[in-house]
C-alpha positions in Angstrom: -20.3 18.7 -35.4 -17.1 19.6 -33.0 -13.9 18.4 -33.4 -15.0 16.1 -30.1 -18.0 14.8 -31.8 -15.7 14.0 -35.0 -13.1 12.3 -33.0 -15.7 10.3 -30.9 -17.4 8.5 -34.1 -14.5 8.4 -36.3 -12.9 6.1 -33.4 -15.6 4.0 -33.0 -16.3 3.2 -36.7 -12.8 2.3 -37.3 -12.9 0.2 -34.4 -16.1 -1.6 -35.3 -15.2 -1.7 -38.9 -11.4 -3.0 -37.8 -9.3 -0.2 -38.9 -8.5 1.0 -35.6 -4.8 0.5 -34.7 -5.1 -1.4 -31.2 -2.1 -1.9 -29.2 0.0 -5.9 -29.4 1.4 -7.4 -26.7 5.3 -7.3 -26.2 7.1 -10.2 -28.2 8.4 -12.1 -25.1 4.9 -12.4 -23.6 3.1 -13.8 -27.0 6.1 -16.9 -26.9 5.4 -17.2 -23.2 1.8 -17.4 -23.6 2.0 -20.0 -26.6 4.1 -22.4 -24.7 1.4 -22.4 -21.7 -0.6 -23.3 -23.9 0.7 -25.8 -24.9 -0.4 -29.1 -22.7 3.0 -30.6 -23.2 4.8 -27.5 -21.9 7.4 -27.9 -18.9 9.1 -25.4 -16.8 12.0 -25.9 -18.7 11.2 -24.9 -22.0 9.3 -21.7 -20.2 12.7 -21.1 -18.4 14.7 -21.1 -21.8 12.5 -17.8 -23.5 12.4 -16.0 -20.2 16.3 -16.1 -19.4 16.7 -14.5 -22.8 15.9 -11.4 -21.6 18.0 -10.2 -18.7 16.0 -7.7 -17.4 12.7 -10.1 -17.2 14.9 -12.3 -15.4 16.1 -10.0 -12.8 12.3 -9.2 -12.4 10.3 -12.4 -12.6 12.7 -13.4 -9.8 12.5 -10.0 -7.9 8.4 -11.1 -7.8 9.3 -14.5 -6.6 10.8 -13.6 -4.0 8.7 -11.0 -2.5 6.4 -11.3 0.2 3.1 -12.3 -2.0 4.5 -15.2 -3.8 8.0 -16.7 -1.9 8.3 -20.0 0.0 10.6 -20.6 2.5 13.7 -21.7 0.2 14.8 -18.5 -1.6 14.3 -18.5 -5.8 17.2 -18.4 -6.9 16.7 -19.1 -11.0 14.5 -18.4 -13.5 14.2 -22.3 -13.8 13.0 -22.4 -9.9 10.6 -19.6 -10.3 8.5 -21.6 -12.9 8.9 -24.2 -11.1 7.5 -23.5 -8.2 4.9 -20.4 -9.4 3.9 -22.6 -11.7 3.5 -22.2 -15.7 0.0 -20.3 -15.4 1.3 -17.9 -12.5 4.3 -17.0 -15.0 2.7 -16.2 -17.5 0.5 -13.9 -15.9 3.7 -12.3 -14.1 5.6 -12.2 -16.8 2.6 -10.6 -19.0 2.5 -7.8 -16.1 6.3 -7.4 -15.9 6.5 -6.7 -19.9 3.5 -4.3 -20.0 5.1 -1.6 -19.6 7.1 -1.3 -23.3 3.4 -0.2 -24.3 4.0 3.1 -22.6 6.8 4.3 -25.0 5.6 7.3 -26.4 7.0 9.1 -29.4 6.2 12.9 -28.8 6.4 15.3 -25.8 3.2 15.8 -24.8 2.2 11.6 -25.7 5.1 10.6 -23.3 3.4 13.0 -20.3 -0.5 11.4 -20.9 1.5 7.3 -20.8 3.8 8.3 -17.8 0.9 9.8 -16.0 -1.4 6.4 -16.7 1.8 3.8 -16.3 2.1 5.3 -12.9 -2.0 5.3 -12.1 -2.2 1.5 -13.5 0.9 0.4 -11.3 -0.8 2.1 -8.3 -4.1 -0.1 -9.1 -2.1 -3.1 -9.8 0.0 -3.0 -6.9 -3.6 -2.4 -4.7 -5.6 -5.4 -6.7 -2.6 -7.8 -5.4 -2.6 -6.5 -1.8 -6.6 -6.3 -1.8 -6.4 -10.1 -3.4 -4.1 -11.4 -1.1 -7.2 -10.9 1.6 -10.2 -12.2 -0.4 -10.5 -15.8 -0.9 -10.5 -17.6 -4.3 -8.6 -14.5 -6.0 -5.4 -15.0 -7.2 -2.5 -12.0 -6.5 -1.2 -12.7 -9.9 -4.3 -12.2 -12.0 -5.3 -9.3 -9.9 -1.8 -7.7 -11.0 -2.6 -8.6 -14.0 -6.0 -6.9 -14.3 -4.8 -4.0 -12.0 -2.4 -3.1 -15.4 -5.4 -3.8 -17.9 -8.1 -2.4 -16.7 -7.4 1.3 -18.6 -5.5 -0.6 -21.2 -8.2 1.0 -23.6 -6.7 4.5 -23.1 -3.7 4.0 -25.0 -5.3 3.7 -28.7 -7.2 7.0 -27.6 -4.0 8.6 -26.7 -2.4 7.6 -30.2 -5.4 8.6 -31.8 -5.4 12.3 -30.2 -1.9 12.7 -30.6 -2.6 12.9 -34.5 -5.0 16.1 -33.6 -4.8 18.8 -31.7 -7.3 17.1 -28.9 -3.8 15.9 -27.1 -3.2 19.6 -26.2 -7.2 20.2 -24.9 -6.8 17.8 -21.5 -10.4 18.6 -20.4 -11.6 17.2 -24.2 -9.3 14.7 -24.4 -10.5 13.3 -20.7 -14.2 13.3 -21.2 -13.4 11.2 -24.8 -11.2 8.9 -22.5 -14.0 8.9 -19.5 -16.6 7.3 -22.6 -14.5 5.6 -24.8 -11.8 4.0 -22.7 -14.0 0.4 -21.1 -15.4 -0.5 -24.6 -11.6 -0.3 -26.6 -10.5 -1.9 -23.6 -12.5 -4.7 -23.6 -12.0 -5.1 -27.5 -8.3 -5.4 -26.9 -8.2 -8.0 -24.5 -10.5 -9.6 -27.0 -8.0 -9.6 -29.8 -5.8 -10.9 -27.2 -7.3 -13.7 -26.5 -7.5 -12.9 -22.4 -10.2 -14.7 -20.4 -13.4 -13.9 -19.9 -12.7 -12.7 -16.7 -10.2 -10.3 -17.2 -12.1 -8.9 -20.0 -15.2 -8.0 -17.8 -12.6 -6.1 -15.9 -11.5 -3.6 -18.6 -15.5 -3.6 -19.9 -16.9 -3.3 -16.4 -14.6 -2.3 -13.3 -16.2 1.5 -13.9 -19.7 0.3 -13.3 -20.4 1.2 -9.7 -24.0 0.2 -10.1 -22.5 -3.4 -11.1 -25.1 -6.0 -9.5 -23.5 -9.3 -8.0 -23.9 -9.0 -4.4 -24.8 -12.3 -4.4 -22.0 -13.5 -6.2 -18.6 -14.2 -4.1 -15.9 -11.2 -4.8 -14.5 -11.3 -8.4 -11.7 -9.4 -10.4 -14.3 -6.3 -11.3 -14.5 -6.0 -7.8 -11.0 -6.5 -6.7 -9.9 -3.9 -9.4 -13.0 -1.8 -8.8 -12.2 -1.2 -5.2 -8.2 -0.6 -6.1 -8.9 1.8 -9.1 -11.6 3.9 -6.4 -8.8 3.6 -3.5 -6.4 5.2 -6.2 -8.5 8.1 -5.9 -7.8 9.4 -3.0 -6.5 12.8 -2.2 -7.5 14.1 -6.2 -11.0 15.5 -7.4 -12.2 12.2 -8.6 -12.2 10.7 -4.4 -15.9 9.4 -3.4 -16.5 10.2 0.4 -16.3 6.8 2.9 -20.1 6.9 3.3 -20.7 6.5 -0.2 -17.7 4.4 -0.7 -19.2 1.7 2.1 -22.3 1.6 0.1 -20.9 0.4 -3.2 -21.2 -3.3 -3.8 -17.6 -4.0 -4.8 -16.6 -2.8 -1.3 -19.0 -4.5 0.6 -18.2 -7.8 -1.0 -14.3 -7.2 -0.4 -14.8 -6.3 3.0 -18.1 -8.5 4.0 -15.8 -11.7 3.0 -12.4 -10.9 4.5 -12.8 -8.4 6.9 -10.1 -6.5 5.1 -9.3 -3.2 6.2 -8.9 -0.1 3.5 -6.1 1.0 5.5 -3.8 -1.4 4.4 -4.0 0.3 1.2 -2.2 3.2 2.4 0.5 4.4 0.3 3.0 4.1 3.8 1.9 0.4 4.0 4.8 -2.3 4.2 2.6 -4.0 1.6 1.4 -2.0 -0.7 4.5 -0.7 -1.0 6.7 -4.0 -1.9 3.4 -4.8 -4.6 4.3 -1.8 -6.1 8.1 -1.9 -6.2 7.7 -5.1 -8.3 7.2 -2.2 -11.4 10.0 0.2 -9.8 7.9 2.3 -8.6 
């Protein structure tokens, strides 16, 4: 059995049996989550753990304030934000916003592999919000939000290999990703008590053969189109013709008329969506 083979089975027995180490959520989005969920919650006491942390401030209010979530009167405190966002929008932000402490890596060749997929889940994140802005009954905020999750199943991989010498084969190391990667991601989002929803995205979003053309445009297919846009330009792009044929895109385009040009990395758009992550 290869060294491939070994690192394939060994990873998903310890993650069916438990032992696998799968990646927590930052600190400051567990507190925000558990006072959302707490029917009782106001904006105030969401306010209070947010404004603890500067730099999640300066951000949540950055994403406030941009073109895909500002009203007329500028934001000009935390305490406005939640106010007007709303608790559940907040939490989602501010879930996005933290996500990227995961990426810390603790070795040369680690910190190359999380730069590499920060900067590929950013791009899909910042495309899911621009692509959700056009279809209706999508919220930007989730589609961020499942823009950054939808590889999150990579990362335990990547921690995994750095352990062996598979984080030095890249062609190895890949095709373990290309099968592995859905399944741990779904599993996380499990043990992290995310909907339903955005658990379908991590599990699902790479099956192009998905079948719910008769189902109005979901996350899968908001994220879907984002992730194939992303694409473009490397050896994984799918020609137009093919492209058009996939559900995912017809649904996106059938119900908004949406044009795939807007996804251009020159865009005014795209390119605020993806300035929320400094980008």
């Amino acid at each position: 059995m290869s060294e491939q083979d070994i690192f394939y089975k060994t990873i998903l027995e310890d993650l069916e049996s438990g032992k696998l180490v799968l990646p927590t959520l930052p600190e400051v989005a567990l507190q925000v989550r558990e006072v959302v969920d707490d029917p009782n919650a106001t904006a105030s006491q969401l306010a209070d753990i947010i404004v603890t942390d500067a730099a999640l401030s300066a951000r949540l209010l950055k994403v406030a304030n941009s073109a895909l979530y500002r009203g007329r009167v500028p934001i000009e405190s935390v305490q406005m934000a939640v106010s007007r966002l709303g608790l559940s929008m907040v939490r989602n932000l501010v879930t996005s916003l933290v996500m990227e402490q995961m990426f810390q890596a603790t070795t040369n060749s680690l910190d190359k592999r999380l730069r590499a997929l920060w900067e590929h889940t950013t791009k899909v994140a910042a495309a899911s919000q621009v692509i959700a802005n056009k279809v209706p009954g999508i919220k930007t905020d989730e589609a961020m939000l499942a823009g950054l999750i939808h590889a999150i199943g990579i990362l335990p991989i990547l921690m995994k290999a750095d352990d062996s010498d598979l984080i030095r084969d890249s062609r190895k190391l890949d095709q373990l990703i290309d099968n592995l990667y859905p399944k741990l991601g779904a599993s996380i989002l499990e043990k992290w008590e995310f909907s339903e929803e955005l658990i379908e995205v991590a599990a699902e979003h790479k099956n192009l053969n998905r079948n719910t053309q008769d189902e109005p445009a979901d996350l899968v297919d908001v994220v879907q189109v984002a992730v194939l846009q992303s694409y473009n330009g490397t050896d994984k792009a799918i020609d137009p013709v093919t492209l058009n044929e996939i559900n995912s895109f017809k649904k996106v385009g059938a119900d908004t008329g949406f044009s795939l040009e807007e996804l251009d990395e020159d865009s005014e758009e795209y390119q605020e969506a993806l300035a929320l992550f400094g980008m």
